[in-house]
C-alpha positions as CSV (number, residue, x, y, z in Angstrom):
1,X,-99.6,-35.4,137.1
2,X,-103.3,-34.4,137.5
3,X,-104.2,-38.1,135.9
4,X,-101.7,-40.0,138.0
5,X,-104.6,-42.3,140.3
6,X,-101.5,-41.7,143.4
7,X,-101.4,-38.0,142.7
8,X,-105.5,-37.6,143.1
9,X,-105.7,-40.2,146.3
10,X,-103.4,-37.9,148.2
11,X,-105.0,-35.2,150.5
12,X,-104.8,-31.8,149.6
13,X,-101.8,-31.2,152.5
14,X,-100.2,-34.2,150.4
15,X,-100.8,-32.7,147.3
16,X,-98.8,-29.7,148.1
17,X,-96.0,-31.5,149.7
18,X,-95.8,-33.2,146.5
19,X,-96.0,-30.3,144.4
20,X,-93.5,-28.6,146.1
21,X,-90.9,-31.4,145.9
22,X,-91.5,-31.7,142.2
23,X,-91.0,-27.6,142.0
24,X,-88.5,-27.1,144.4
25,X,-85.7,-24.8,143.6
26,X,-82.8,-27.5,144.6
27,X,-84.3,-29.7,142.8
28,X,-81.8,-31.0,140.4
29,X,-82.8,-32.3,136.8
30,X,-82.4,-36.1,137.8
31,X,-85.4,-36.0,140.4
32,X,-82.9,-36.0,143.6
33,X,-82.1,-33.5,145.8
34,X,-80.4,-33.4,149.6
35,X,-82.9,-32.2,151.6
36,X,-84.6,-33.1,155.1
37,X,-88.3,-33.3,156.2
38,X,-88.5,-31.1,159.3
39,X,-86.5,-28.2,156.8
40,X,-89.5,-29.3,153.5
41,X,-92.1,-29.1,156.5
42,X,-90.8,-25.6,157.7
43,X,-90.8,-24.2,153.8
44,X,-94.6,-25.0,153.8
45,X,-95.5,-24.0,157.1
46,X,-94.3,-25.9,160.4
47,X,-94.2,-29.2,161.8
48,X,-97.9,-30.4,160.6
49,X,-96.6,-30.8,156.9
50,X,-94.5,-33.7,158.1
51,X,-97.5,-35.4,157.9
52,X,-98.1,-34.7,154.7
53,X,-94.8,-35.6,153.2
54,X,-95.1,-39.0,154.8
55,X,-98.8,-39.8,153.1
56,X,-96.2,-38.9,149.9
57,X,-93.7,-41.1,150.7
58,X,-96.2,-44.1,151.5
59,X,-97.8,-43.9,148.4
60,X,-94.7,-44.2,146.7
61,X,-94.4,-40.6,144.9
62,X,-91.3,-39.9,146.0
63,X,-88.4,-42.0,148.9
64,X,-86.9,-40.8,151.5
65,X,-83.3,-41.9,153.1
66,X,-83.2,-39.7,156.5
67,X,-79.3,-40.8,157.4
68,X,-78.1,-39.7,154.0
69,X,-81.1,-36.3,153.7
70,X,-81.7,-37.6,150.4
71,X,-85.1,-37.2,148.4
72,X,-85.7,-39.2,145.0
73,X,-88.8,-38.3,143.1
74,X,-89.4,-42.2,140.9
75,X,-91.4,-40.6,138.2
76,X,-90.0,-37.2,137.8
77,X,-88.5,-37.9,134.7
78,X,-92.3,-38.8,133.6
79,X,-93.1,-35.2,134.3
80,X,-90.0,-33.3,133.2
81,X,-89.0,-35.3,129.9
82,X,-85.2,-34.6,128.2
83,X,-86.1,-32.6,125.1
84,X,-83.1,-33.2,123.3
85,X,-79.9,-35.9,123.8
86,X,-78.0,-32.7,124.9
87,X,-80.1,-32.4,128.2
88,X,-79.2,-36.0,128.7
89,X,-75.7,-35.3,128.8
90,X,-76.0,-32.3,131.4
91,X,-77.1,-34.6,133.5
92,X,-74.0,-35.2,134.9
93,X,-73.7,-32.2,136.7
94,X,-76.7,-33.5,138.8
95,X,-75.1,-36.4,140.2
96,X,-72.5,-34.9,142.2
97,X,-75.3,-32.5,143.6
98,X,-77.1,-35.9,145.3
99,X,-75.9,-37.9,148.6
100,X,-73.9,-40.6,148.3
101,X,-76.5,-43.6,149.1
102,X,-78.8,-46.5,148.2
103,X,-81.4,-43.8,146.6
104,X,-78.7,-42.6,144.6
105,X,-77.8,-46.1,143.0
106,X,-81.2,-46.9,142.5
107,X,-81.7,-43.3,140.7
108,X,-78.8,-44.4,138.0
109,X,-79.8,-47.8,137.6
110,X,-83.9,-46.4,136.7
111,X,-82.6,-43.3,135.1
112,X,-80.5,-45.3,132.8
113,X,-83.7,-47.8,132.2
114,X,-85.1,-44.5,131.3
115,X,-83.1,-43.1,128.6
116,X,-82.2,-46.6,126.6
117,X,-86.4,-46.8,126.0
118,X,-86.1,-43.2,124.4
119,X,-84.9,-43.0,121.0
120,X,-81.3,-44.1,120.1
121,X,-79.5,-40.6,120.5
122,X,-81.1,-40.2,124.0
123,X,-79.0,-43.8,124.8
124,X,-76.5,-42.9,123.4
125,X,-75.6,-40.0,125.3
126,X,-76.5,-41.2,128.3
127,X,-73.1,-42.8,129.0
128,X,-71.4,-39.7,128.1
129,X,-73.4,-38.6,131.4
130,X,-72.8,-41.1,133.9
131,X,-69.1,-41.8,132.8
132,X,-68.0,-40.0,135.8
133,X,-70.7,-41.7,138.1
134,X,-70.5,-45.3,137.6
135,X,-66.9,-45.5,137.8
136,X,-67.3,-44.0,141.8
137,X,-69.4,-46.2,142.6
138,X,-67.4,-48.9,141.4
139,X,-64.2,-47.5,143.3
140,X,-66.6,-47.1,146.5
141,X,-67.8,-50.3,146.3
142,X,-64.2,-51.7,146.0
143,X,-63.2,-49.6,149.2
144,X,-66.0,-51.2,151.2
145,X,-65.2,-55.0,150.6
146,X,-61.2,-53.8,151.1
147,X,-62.3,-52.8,154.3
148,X,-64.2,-55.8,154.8
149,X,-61.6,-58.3,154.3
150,X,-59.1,-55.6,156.7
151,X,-61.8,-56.3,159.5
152,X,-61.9,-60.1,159.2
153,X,-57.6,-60.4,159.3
154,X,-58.0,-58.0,162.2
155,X,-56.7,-54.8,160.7
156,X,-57.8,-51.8,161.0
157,X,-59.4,-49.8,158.5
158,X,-58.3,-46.3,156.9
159,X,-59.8,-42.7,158.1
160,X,-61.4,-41.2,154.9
161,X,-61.3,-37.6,155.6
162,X,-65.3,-36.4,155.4
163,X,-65.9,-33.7,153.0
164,X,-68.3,-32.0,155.8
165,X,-66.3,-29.9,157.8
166,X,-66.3,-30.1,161.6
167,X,-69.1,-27.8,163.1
168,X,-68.4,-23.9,161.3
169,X,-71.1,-21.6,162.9
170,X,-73.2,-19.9,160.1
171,X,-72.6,-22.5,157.4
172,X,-75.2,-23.3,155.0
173,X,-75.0,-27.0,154.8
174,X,-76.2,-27.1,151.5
175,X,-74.8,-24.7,149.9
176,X,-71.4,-25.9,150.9
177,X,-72.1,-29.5,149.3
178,X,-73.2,-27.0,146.2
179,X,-69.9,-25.8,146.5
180,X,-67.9,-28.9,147.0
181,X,-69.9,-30.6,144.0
182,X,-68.9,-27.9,141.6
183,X,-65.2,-27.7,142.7
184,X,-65.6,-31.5,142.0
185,X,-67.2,-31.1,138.5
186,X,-64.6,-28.6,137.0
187,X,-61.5,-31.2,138.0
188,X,-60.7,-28.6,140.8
189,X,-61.7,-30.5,144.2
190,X,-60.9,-28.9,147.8
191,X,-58.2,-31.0,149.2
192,X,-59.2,-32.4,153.0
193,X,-56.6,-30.1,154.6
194,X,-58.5,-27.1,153.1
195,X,-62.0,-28.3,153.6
196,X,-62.6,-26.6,157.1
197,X,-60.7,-23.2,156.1
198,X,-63.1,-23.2,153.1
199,X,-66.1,-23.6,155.0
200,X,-65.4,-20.9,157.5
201,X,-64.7,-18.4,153.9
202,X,-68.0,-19.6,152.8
203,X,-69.8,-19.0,156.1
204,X,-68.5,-15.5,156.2
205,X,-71.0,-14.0,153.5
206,X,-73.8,-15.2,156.0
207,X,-77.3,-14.5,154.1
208,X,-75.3,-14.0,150.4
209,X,-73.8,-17.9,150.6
210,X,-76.0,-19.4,147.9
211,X,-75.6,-16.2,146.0
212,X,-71.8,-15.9,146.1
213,X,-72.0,-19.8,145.2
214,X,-74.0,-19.2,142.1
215,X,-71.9,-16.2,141.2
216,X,-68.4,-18.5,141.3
217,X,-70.3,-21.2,139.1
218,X,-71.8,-19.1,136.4
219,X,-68.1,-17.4,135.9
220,X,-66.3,-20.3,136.1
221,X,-64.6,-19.1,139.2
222,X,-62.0,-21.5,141.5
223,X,-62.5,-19.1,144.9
224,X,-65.6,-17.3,146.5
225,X,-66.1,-13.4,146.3
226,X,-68.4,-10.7,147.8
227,X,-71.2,-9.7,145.7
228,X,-71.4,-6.9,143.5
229,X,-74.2,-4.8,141.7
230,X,-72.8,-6.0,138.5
231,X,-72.6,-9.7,140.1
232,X,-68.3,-9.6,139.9
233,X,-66.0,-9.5,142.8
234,X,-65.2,-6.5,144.7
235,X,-62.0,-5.4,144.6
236,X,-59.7,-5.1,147.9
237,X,-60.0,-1.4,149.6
238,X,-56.9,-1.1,150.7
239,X,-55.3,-1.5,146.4
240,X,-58.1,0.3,145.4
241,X,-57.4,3.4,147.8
242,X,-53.6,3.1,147.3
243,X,-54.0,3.4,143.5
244,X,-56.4,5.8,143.1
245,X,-54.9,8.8,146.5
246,X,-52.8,11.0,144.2
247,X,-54.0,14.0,145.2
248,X,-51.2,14.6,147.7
249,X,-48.1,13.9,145.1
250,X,-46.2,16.9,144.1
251,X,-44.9,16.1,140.1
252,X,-42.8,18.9,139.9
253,X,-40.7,18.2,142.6
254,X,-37.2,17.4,141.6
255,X,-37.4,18.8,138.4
256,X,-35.4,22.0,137.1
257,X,-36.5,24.6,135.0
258,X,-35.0,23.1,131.9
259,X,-37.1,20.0,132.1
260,X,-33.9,18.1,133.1
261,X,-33.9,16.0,136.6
């Protein structure tokens, strides 16, 4: 990074904007992450980094699509190198972490470049990784021109039901498309009618949201639980104290001297 000729033109607010992008904790393993320059700016300091991102973004380190909050680093991949065809095939739990949007085609398109110029094992796994991708894009793709043609004959074109629910006070905004991703990934997505009602369950653990998030995916979990010391669901007070109150029951009542009832 230190001998890219971009990298060492950039001023020194630059080079930490860049740095931080490259590092940043949402940062998925593709180069791509939702995120949006006044929240970047505020991470670093205030509104003066802004600046700072942009001398990025004109150099062409890293692109930007503000409608979608999409950031696409071109050479991370350069920097951050698959070790093994294995890492190539996790990939695919990137893609449904990265806004749907002209960044994110471009990202498959290059990152498929990418991995048939490694050796053979590394191309070969790569479609394993974007099975599930390129087939949605297709599909979306499809959907558009359908709509298309509806608009010329006059008709009018389907609702899609957004998977951002309407405004739920509290919600983590990313988090929830953390959320909605991994429901996606394990074949489990939240239907539309449910979409709101999860929100609002997510938005309940306030400052533990990511947490809880991260808790579901690394057990493999369907719902979303309070946290625990051990990291596993609590369980509800009111079985807990029903169970465990016997301090009140009389056994020998009802029972003769004999033993018999």
């Amino acid at each position: 990074m230190w001998n890219d000729e971009k990298f060492r033109t950039l001023s020194t607010e630059g080079k930490l904007a860049f740095v931080l992008l490259l590092t940043h904790p949402h940062m998925t393993a593709l180069g791509a992450m939702r995120a949006t320059i006044p929240g970047l700016a505020a991470e670093l300091g205030g509104k003066g980094f802004a600046e700072a991102f942009r001398e990025v973004f004109a150099k062409g380190l890293a692109k930007h699509d503000e409608k979608a909050s999409c950031v696409y680093l071109p050479r991370f991949l350069k920097y951050n190198k698959p070790e093994s065809p294995n890492v190539v095939k996790a990939w695919v739990h990137s893609i449904d972490l990265i806004p749907e949007c002209s960044l994110k085609s471009e990202l498959i398109q290059e990152v498929k470049g990418y991995a048939e110029a490694l050796p053979e094992a590394f191309g070969k796994a790569l479609p394993e990784a974007f099975a599930k991708a390129m087939p949605n894009q297709e599909q979306e793709q499809e959907q558009e021109q359908q709509q298309e043609r509806r608009k010329k004959n006059g008709a009018v074109a389907p609702v899609v039901q957004p998977e951002v629910p309407l405004s739920v006070q509290g919600l983590n905004e990313e988090v929830w498309q953390r959320w909605v991703a991994y429901r996606k990934s394990i074949g489990k997505p939240l239907r539309p009618v449910s979409l709101n009602a999860a929100a609002v369950d997510l938005a309940k653990h306030g400052a533990n949201q990511a947490a809880v998030v991260e808790q579901s995916v690394a057990q493999g979990w369907q719902g979303l639980f309070p946290l625990k010391g051990d990291g596993k669901p609590t369980k509800d007070a009111r079985f807990s104290a029903a169970r465990s109150d016997f301090s009140n029951v009389d056994y020998h009542k009802g029972v003769n001297p004999d033993g018999s009832f």
